[in-house]
Structure formats: structure tokens, C-alpha cells
N, C-alpha and C positions, 0 to 999 in steps of 0.2 A: 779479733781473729786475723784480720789483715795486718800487716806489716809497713801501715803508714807513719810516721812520726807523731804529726799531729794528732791523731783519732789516738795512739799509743796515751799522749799524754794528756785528752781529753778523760780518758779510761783512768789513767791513775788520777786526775784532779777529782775525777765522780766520787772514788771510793777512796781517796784521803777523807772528805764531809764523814765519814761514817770511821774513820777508823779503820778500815779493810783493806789498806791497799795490799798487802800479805795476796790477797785473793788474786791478785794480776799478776803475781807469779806462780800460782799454785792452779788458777785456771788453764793456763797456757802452759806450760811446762810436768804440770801434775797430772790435773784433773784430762786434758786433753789424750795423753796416755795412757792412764791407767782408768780407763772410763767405767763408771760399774762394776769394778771389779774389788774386790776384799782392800785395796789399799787405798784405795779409794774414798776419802774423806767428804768429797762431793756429792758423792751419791747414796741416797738410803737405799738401807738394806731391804728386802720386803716384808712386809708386814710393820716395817719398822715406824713409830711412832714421828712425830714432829718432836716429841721432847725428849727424845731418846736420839733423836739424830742433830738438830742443833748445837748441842753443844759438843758433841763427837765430830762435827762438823767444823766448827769455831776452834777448836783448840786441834784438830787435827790438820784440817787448813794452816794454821800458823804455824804446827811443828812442819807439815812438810815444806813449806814454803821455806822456811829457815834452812832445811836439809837440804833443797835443791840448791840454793844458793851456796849452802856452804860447800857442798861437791862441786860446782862451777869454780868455786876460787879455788879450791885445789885441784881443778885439774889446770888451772894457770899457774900454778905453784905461786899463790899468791896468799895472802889472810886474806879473811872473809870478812874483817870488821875496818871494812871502806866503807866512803860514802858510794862508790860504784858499787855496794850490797842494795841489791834492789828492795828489799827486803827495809834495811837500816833508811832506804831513799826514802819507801814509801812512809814510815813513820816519821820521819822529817818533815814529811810536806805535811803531813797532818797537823804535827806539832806546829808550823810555820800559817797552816792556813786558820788555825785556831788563833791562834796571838794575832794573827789582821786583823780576823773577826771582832776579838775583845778590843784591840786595840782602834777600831774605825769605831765601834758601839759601846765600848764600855762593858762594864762588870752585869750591868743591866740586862744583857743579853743572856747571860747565865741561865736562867728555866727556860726559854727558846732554844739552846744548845741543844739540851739535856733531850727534849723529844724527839 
């Protein structure tokens, strides 16, 4: 929520491990605005289940997050398939902190990934 650097890219290293960094734009830029409300992929609806909101969550997260981003590059009058797509970053770093992983551990590490 603060606008340190360091804490910024402590946040995206936490949720590269899992795959999510989508959610550090979609927290901050989405969910932060549109709090509770119908477009709102963050928040369950009420009454709404855990497994009815998961995955309306996970895939609505990723599209908005992709949407915010790609209205940010056009309103720079820019493409949106940069590596300055935070979006495109944070799946990098996943993909980067994945390959140390195997790469410091070996293939071996494989079923410890996966949990």
C-alpha cells in the first residue's frame, strides 16, 4: 500500500513464488477502486461460496490486471507488450525465480515446487 521501492519489490518477489504477481497490479490499481463492488473480482459476492468465488477470482484477477495495464500503455500511446508491462514483469520473474530454483536444486525439487 505504500509507495516504497523496496517493500514494492519485496511484494512482487512474495507473489512471483506462487505465480500471482498479476495480483500486485490488480490489488493496487483494481481491487483498491473498485472495492466490493460488481467489477470487482476481489471480493465475494454474499452468500457467495469459496468455490464459486476462487476461480472467478483467479481468472478475473488476471483479465483485469491485463486490462489495467494495457489502458496504462495506451494512454502513453505506447504497446503494451513491453517488458515495462507489469503484468509481462511479473510473469518473468516467476519464470526467472523458477529456473534458480531448479537450477541451484535440480529437477529433484520438482514435488516441493508443486505444494
Amino acid at each position: 500500500h505504500k509507495k516504497e521501492n523496496v517493500e514494492r519489490w519485496l511484494s512482487k518477489i512474495v507473489l512471483a513464488q506462487s505465480a500471482y504477481g498479476h495480483f500486485y497490479i490488480e490489488h493496487n490499481r483494481g481491487h483498491h477502486v473498485r472495492v466490493s463492488t460488481p467489477e470487482d473480482p476481489a471480493s465475494s459476492r454474499f452468500g457467495e461460496t469459496f468455490y464459486r468465488f476462487w476461480p472467478r477470482s483467479v481468472v478475473g484477477g488476471v483479465r483485469s490486471a491485463w486490462h489495467l495495464e494495457k489502458a496504462r500503455f495506451e494512454r502513453l500511446g505506447t504497446t503494451h507488450w513491453s517488458i515495462r508491462n507489469d503484468v509481462l514483469n511479473a510473469w518473468l520473474m516467476t519464470l526467472v525465480l523458477f529456473a534458480a530454483v531448479f537450477a541451484v536444486f535440480g529437477i529433484g525439487i520438482w514435488p516441493y515446487v508443486l505444494i
